[in-house]
RODO-2510 file (C-alpha; in nm, 4 decimals, decimal comma):
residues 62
     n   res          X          Y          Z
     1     x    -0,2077     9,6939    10,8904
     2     x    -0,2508     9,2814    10,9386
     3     x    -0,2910     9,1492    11,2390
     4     x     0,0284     9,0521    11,3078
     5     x     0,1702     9,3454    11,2558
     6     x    -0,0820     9,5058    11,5332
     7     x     0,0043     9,2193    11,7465
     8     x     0,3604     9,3042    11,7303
     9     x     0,2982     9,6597    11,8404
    10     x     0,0781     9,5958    12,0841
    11     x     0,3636     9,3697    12,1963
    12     x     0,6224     9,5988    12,2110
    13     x     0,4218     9,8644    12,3953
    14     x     0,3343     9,5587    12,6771
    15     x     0,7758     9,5110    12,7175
    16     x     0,7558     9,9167    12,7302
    17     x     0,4924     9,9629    12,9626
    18     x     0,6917     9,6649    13,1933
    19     x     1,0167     9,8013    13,1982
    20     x     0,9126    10,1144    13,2525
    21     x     0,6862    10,0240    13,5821
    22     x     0,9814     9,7832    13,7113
    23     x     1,1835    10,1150    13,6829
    24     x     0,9411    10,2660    13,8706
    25     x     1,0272    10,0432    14,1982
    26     x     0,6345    10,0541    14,2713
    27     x     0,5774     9,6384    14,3301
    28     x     0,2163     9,6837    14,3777
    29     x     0,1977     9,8991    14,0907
    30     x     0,3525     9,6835    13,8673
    31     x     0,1215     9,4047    14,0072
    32     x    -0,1976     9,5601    13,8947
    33     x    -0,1274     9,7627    13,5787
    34     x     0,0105     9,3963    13,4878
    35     x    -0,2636     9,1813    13,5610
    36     x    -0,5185     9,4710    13,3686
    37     x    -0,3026     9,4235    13,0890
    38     x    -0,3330     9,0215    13,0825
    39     x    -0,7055     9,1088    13,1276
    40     x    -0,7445     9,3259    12,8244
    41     x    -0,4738     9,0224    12,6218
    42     x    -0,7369     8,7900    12,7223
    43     x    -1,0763     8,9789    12,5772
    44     x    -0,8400     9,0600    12,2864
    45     x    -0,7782     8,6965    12,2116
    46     x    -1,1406     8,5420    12,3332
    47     x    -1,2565     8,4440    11,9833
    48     x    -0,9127     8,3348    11,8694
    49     x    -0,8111     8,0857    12,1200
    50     x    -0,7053     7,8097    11,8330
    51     x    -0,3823     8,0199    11,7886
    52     x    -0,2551     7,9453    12,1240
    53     x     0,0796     8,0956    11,9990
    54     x     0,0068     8,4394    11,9827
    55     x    -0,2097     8,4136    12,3160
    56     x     0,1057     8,2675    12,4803
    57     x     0,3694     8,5266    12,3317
    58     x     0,1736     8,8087    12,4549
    59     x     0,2194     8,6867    12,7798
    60     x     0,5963     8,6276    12,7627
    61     x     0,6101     8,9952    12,6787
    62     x     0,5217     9,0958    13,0018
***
């Protein structure tokens, strides 16, 4: 697999994960499990932070 394409997954399981914890009705819950998941974005793009893009779409997804 190329990166993209394990960017795109990872992207799709981030819109999962969110609609799935909004469902849940849990505020606080979303909160957190939402902020460790920008977390782990961020070490996943430290070394790449030329492509802005991809950093920046991540984020959208959630």
């Amino acid at each position: 697999m190329t990166k993209e394409e394990y960017q795109n997954l990872f992207n799709l399981l981030l819109k999962d994960i969110a609609q799935l914890l909004e469902v849940s009705g849990n505020e606080n819950l979303v909160r957190i499990v939402k902020k460790k998941l920008y977390d782990f974005s961020d070490r996943l793009q430290q070394g790449e932070r030329e492509n802005d893009k991809t950093h920046k779409n991540t984020r959208e997804c959630l």
